[in-house]
N, C-alpha and C positions, 0 to 999 in steps of 0.2 A: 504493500500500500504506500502512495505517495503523501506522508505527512501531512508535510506544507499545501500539497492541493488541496485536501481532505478538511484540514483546518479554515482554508480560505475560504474554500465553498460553504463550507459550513456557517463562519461568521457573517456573511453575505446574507445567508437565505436567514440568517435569525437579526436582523436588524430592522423588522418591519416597525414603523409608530418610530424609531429613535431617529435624534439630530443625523447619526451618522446613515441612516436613511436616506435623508431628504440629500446630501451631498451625495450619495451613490446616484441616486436617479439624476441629479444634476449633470454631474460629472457624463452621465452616459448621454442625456440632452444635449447638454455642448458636446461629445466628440461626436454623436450623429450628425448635427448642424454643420459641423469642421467637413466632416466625412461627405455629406450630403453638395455643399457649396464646391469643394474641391472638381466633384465627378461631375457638376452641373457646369460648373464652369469649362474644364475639358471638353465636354462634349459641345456645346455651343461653340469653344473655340476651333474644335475639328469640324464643327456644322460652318461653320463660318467661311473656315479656310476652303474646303472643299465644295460650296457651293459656288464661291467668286471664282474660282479655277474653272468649275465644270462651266461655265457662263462663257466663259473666257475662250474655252476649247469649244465651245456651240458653234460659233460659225469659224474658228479657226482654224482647229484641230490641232493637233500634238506637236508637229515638226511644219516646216517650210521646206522646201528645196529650191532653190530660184538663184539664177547669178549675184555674185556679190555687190553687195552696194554701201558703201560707208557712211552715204549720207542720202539714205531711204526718204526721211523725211522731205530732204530739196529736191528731189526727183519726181516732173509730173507723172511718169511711167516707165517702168522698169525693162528695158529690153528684153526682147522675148528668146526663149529659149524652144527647139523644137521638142515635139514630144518622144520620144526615147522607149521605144517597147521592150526592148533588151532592161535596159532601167526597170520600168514597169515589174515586169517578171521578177525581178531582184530583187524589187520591194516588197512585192508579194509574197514570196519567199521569207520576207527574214522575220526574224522570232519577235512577237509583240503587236506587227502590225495588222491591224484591222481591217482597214480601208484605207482604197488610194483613189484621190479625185484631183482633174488639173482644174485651175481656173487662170482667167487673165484678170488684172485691176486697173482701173483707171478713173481717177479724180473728175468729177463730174456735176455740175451745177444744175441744181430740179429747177426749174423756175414754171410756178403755177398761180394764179389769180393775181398777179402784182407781184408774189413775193417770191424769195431765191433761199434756197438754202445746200450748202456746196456738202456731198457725201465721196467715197469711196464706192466706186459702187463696185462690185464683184462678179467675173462673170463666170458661172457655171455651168456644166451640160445637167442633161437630165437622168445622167446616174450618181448625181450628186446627191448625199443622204443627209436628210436636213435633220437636226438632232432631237432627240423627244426634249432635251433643258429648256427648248425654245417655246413662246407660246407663241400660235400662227393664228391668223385669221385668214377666212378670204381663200384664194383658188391658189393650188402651185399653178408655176411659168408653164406653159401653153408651147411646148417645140416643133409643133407640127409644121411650123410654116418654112418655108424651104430656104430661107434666106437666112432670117433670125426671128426669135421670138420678137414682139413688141409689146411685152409684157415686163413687169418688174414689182419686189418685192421692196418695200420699204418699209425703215422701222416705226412703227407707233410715235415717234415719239417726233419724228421727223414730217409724219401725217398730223401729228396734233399743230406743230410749228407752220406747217404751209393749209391748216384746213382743209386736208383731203379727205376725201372717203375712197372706199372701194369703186373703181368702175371709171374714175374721176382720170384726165388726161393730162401729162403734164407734160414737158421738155426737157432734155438732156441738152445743156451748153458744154460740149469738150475744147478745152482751150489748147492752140497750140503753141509752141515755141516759134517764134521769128513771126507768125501770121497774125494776122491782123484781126480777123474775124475767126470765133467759133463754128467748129461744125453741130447742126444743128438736131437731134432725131425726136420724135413726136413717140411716147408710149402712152401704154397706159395700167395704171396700179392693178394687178392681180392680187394683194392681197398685203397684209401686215405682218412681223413677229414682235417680238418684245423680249428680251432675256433679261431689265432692270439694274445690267451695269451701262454707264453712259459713256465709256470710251466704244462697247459697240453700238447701244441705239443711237447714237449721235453722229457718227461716222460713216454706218455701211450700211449699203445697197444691195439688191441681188438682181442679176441680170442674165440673160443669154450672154453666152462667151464667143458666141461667133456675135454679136453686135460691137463688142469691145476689139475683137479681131477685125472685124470691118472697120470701126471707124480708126483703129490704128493701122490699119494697111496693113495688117499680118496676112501672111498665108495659113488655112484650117488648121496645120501641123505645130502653128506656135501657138506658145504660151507664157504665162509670167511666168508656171512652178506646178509644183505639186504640193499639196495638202496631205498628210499623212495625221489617223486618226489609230490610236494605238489600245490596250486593252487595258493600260493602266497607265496614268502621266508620272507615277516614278521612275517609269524605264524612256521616258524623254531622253534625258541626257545619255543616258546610253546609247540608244539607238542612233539617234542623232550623228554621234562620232564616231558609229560603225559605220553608218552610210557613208557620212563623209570621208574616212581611211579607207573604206570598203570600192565604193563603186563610182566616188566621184574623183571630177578633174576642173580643176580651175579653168575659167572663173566661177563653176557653181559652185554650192555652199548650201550646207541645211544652218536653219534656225529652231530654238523651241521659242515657244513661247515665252516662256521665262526671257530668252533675248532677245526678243520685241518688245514685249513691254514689264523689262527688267523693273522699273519703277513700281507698278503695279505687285508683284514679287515679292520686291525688299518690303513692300508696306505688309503683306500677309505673313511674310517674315516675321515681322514686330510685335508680330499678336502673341506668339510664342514667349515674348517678355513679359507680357502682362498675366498669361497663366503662369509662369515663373514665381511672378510677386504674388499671385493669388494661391500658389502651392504652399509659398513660405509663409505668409501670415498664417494660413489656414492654420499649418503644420505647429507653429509657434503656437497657435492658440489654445490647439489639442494640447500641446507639452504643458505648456502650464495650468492648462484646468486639469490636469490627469496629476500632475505633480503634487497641486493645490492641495485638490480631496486626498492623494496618500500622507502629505505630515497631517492633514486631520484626524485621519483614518490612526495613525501610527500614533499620536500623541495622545488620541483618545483611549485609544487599546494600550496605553503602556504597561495597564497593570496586566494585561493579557502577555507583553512578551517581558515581564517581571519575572512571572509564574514559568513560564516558558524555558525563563535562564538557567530561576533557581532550579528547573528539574532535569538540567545539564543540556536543553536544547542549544546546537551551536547558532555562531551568528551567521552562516549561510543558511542556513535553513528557513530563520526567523526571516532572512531578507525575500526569500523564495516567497513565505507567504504572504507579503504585500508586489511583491512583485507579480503574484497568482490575482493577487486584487486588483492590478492595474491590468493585468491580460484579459479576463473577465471583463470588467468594465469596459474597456475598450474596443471586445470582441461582441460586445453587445453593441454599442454605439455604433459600431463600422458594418454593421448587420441593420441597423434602426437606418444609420446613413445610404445606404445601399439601396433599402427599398422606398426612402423617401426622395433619392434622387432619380429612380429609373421612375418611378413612378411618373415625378413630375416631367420626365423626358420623354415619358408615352403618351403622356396626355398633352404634350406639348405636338409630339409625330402626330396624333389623333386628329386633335382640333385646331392647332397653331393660336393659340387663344394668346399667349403675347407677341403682339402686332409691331411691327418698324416702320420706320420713314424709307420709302424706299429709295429717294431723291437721296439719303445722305447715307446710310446701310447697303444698297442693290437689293434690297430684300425684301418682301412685305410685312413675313414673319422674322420671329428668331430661327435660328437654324439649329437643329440639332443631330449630332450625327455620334454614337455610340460608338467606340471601340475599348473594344473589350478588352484589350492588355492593358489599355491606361485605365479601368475600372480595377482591375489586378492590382495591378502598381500602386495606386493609390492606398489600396485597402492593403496591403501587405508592407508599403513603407508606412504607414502610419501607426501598424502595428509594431514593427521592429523599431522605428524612433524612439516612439510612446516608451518600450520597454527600455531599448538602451538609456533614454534620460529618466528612467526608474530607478537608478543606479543611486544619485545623490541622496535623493532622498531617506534612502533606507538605511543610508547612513550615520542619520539620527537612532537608530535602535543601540549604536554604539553607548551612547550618553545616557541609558537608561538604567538605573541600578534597582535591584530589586528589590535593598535592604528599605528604599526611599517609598518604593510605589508600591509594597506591600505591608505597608502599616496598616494596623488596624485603630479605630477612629472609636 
């Protein structure tokens, strides 16, 4: 039989109605609250992280492949690259990839009832897979016609700005280098998406890629790139710098996402600081409520481990059963915590019932996204913490004498 457990358990379950009571239950209230905050916060911040990503990858996808360019941004259109079946193949081949779709881009002014608003517009064929992250309205692009679609999708947000609706006709102004005048083509809106980040509803269009090939004088066979959609964006950077050692030759060059819009990146980076600071308060808070209630627990029992000494019980033993007290307690809390945080993360998945600005978040709700190791981690460093800085504590039973705390009165 283990003693010290035996003993712990036992003083635990006989303290109903006393002071030392009301701190047990305390004590396990604050480490569930620690417990609970820590696993919520985690998972909002993985809900967070991973929804601005997948938005990000909706109309982008995973990698780039397109000739180099240093200064993307001062460039009205990227030289076109022909399309490469050999490549194709290659890409479809390698481990990770999903989907391979080409598009051309080209910088492009709507101008509709008076007003202008200048997008990216993108053009793609019709085995392009448009992503379920996106919301669509309205009809896909129409490719039957033998020239080009004269169809085009724009984002919501770019309809709200110019008063469009579905069905509604506007103009493409393509601006050229050294010419004077725009070339001009007449569509008309097939439909809306929305994904709620504004570097893409603010930015990009969707179009036929032979329109962009026409009005850039390419021949069918060019293109800006390829678009590559992979089966999980950790293996970005790998793949990435396979293709590129792999199968390419300058001047082309793959991009992830991550290095387009690196900025965008380093800010989801950052969040990771702030679960950081929210681990460590948590963590701090737990140690010292758990600390708290043991010299309570200890200084009220001293005539408990008086009795204890004088019947030759050692001082690792007596430490063991406050240290069984602080396991318990703790084991209980990170059990209370656990189900008062998945809880509120179900009924968060359920009904999204707290709501965001979506103009300053990308998000209408909070995001919640559960992984399970760091539900682990959590619950198992808080435990082994909790315990190691049980240590000090216990080393007040040193200073107890029994000749003192077993007087009789």
């Amino acid at each position: 039989m283990n003693l010290s457990f035996f003993i712990a358990r036992r003083y635990l379950v006989k303290q109903k109605g006393t002071f030392s009571s009301f701190i047990i239950r305390l004590s396990i209230v604050a480490t569930a609250l620690s417990v609970a905050v820590m696993i919520v916060a985690m998972a909002i911040i993985s809900g967070f992280k991973y929804t601005i990503r997948e938005k990000m990858y909706s109309l982008q996808g995973h990698i780039h492949i397109e000739l180099y360019n240093p200064n993307r941004s001062q460039s009205l259109t990227l030289a076109p690259v022909k399309w490469d079946p050999v490549l194709v193949n290659r890409l479809q081949h390698t481990e990770h990839v999903q989907d391979i779709s080409v598009f051309a881009a080209r910088p492009t002014i709507i101008q509709s009832k008076g007003q202008m608003e200048g997008v990216l517009l993108k053009g793609v064929n019709k085995d392009y897979h448009y992503s379920k992250d996106i919301s669509f309205s309205g009809e896909p692009i129409d490719y039957s016609d033998t020239a080009y679609s004269k169809q085009i999708i724009l984002s919501q947000n770019t309809a709200d700005k110019l008063n469009l609706a579905i069905g509604d006709t506007v103009q493409l102004y393509f601006l050229e280098q050294g010419v004077k005048f725009p070339r001009i083509r007449k569509v008309r809106v097939a439909g809306f998406f929305h994904t709620g980040m504004g570097e893409m509803d603010n930015y990009f269009g969707l179009g036929d890629i032979r329109l962009i090939q026409r009005v850039n004088n390419w021949q069918p066979n060019e293109i800006s790139g390829y678009q590559l959609q992979l089966d999980n964006e950790k293996y970005a950077d790998t793949v990435a710098n396979l293709i590129f050692d792999k199968y390419l030759q300058a001047p082309m060059t793959s991009y992830t996402m991550k290095d387009i819009y690196s900025s965008v990146f380093d800010w989801l980076d950052l969040q990771d600081v702030n679960g950081r600071i929210i681990l460590l308060i948590m963590s701090v808070v737990a140690i010292i409520n758990l600390a708290t209630a043991l010299v309570i627990l200890i200084v009220e029992q001293s005539r408990m481990v008086g009795l204890l000494k004088a019947l030759g019980m050692g001082l690792r033993k007596m430490r063991r059963i406050f240290l069984y007290h602080a396991a318990i307690i703790a084991g209980m809390g990170i059990v209370l915590g656990n189900m008062l945080a998945l809880g509120l993360c179900w009924l968060q998945l359920k009904t999204g019932f707290l709501k965001l600005s979506e103009e300053t978040y990308y998000m209408k709700q909070v995001p919640v996204r559960i992984n399970w190791w760091q539900v682990t981690a959590v619950d198992a460093g808080t435990l082994i913490l909790c315990l190691l800085c049980m240590w000090l504590p216990t080393l007040y039973i040193r200073r107890v004498r029994p000749a003192q705390v077993l007087q009789f009165k």
